[in-house]
Backbone as a printed PyTorch tensor [residue, N CA C, xyz], in Angstrom:
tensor([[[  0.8490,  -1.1750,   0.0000],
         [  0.0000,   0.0000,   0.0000],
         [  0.8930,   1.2360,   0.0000]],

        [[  0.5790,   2.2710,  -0.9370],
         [  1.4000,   3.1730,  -1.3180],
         [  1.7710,   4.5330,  -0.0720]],

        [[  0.0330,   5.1400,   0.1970],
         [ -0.5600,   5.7290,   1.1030],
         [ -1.2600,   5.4010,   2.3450]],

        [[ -0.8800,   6.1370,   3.5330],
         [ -1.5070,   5.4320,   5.0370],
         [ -3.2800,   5.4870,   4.5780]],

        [[ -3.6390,   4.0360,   5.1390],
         [ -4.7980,   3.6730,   4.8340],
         [ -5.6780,   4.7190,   5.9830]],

        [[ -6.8540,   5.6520,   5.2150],
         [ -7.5180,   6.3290,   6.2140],
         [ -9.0360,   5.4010,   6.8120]],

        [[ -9.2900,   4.4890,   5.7510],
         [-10.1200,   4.0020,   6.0690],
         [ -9.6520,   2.8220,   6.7090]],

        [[-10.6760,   2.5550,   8.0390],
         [-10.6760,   1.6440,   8.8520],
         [-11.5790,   0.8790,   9.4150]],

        [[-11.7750,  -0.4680,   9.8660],
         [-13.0610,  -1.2520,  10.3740],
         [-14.0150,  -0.5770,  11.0610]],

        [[-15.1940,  -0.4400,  10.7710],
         [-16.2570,   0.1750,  11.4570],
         [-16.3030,   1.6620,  11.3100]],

        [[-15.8040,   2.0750,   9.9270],
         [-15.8030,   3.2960,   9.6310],
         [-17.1640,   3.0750,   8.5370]],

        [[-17.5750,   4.1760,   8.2070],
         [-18.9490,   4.3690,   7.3150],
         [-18.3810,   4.8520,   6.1090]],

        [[-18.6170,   3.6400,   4.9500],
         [-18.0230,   4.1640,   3.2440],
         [-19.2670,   4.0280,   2.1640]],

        [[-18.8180,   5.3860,   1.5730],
         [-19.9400,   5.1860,   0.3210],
         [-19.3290,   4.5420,  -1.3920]],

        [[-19.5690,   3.7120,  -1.9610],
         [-19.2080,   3.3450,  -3.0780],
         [-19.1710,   4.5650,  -3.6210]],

        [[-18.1670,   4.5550,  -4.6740],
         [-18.5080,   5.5290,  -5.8320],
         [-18.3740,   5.1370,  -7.1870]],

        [[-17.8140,   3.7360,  -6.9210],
         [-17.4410,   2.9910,  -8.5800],
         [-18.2180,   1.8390,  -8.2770]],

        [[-18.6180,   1.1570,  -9.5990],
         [-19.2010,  -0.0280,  -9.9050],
         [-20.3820,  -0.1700,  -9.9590]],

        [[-20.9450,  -1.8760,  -9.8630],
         [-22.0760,  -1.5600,  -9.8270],
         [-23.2990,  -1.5330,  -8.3820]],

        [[-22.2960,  -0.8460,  -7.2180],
         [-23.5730,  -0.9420,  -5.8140],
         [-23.0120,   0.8370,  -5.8200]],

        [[-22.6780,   1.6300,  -6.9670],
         [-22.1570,   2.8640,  -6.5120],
         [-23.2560,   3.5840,  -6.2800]],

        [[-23.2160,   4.5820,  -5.0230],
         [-24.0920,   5.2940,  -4.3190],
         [-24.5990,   4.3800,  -3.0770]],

        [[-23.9800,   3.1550,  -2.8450],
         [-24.4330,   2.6650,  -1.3280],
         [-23.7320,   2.8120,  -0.2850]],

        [[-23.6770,   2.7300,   1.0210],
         [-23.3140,   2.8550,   1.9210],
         [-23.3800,   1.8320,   2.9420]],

        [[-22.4070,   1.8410,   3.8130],
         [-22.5010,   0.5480,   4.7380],
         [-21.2800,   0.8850,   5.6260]],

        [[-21.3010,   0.1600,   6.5190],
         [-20.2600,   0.0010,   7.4860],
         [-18.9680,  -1.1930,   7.2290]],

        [[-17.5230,  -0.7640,   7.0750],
         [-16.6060,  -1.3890,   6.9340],
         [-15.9530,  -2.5180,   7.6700]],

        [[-16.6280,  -4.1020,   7.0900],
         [-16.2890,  -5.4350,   8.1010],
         [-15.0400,  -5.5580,   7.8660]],

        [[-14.0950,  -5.6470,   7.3630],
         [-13.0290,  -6.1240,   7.0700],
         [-12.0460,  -5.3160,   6.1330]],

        [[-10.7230,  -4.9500,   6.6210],
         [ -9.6880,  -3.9160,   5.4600],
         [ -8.8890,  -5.4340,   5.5840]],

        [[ -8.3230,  -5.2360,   4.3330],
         [ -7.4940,  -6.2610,   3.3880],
         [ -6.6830,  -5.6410,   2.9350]],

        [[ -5.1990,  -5.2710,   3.8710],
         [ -4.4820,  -4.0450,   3.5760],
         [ -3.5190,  -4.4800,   2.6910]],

        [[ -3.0260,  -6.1830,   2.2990],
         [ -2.0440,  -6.4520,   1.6320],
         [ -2.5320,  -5.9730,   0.2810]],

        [[ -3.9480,  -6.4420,  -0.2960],
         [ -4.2230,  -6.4470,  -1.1610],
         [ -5.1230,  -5.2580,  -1.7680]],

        [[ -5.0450,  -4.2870,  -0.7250],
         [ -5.7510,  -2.5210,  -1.1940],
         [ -7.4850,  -3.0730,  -1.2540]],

        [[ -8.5100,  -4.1290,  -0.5060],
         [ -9.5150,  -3.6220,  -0.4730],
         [-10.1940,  -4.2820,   0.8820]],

        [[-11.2680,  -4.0150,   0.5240],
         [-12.3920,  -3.4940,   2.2040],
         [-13.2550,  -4.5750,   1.5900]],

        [[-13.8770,  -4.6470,   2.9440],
         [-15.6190,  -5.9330,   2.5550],
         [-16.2490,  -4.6420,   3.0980]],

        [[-17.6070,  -4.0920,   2.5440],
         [-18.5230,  -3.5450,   3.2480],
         [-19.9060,  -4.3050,   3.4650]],

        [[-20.1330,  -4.2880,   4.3930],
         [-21.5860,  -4.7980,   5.0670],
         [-23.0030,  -4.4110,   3.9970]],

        [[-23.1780,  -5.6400,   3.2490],
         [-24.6010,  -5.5110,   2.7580],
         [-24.5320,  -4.5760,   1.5060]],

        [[-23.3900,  -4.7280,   0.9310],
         [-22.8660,  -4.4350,  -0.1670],
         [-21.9140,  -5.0750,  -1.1240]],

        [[-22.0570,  -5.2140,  -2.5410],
         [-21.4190,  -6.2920,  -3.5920],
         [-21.3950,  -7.8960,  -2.5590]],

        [[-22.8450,  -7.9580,  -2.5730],
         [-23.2520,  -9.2620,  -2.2850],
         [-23.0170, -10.4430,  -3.2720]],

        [[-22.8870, -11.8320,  -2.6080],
         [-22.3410, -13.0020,  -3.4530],
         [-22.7540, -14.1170,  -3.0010]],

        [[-23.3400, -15.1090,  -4.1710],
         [-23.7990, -16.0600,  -3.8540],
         [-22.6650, -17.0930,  -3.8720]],

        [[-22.3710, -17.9280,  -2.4990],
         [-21.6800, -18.9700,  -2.6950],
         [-22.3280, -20.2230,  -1.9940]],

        [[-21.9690, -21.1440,  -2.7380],
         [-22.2580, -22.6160,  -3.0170],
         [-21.3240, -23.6720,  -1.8390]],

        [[-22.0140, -24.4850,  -1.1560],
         [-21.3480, -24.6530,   0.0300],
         [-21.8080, -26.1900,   0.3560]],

        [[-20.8060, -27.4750,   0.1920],
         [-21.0020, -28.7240,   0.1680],
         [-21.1080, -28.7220,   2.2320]],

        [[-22.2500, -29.7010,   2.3030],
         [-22.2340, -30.2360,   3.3980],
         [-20.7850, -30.7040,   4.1630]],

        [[-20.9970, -30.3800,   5.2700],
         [-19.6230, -30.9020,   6.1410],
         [-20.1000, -30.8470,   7.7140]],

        [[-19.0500, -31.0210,   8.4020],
         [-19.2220, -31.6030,  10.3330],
         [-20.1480, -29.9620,  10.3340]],

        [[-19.0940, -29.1160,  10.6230],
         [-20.1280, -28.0260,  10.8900],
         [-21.0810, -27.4710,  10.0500]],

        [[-21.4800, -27.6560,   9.1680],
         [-22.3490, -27.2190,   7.9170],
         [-23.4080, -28.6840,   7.7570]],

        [[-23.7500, -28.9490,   8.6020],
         [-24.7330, -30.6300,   8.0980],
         [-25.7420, -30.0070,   6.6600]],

        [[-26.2570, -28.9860,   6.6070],
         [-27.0960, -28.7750,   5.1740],
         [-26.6860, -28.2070,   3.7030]],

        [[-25.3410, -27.7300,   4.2570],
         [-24.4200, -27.1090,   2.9480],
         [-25.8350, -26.1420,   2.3420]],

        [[-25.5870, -26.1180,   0.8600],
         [-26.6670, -24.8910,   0.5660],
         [-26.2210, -23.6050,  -0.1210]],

        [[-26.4590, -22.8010,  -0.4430],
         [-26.6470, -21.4700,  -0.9920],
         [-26.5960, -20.4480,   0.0630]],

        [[-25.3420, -19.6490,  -0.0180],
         [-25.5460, -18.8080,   1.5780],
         [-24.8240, -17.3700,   0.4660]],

        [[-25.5810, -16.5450,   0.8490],
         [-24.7950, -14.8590,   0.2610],
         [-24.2960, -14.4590,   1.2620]],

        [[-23.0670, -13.8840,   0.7890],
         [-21.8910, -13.6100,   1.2850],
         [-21.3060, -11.9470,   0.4850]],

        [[-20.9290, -10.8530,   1.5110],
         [-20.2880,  -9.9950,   1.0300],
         [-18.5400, -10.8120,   0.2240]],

        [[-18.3650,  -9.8180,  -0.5940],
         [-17.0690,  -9.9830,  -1.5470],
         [-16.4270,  -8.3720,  -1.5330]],

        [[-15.0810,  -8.4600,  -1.4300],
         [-14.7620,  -7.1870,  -1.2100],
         [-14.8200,  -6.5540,  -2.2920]],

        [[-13.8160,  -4.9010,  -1.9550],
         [-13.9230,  -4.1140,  -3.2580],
         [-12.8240,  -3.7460,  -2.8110]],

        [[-12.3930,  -2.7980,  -4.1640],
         [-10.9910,  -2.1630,  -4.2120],
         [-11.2230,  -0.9090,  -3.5710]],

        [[-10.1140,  -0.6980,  -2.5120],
         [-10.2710,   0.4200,  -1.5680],
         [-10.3520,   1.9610,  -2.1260]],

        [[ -9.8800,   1.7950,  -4.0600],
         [-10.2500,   2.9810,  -4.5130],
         [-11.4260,   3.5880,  -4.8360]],

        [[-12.5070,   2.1980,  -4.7040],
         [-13.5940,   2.3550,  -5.0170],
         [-14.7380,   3.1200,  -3.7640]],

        [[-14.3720,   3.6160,  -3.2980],
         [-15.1990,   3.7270,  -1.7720],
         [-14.3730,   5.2480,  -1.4610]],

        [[-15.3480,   6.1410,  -0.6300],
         [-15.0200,   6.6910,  -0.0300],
         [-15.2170,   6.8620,   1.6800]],

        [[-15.0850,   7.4650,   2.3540],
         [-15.0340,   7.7230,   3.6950],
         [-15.8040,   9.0680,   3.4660]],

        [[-17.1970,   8.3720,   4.8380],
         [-18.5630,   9.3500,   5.0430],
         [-18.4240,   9.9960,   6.3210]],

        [[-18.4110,  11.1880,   6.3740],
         [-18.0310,  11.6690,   7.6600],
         [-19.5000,  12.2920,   8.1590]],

        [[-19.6960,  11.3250,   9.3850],
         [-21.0270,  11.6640,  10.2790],
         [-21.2600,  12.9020,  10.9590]],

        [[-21.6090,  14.1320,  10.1120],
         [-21.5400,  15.2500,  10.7330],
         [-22.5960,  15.6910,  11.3470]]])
């Protein structure tokens, strides 16, 4: 990462690229090796999930997928 990361977990970001741009959510996870963020209830994903010990029904479960940290900005709660 080139620049100190301003955004941080449990900070409030609005997309501005792609296709959830103009949403907002709260920041679960920074992924600093790789420059992006998961936001909460945003660029949702369906993944496919074989039964196992802890999973006895496997199934279809949506799952956030991150984004590139250029894509997002930082919402300041004024």
């Amino acid at each position: 990462m080139s620049k100190k990361a301003t955004i941080k977990q449990g900070s409030t970001v609005e997309v501005i690229a792609g296709n959830n741009k103009g949403a907002t959510g709260t920041v679960l996870q920074v992924i600093a090796s790789k420059d992006r963020v998961i936001v909460e209830g945003v660029n949702v994903r369906k993944k496919h999930q074989k039964p196992s010990a802890a999973n006895q029904e496997g199934g279809i479960v949506d799952q956030e997928a991150s984004i590139h940290i250029s894509n997002v900005k930082l919402v300041s709660d004024k």
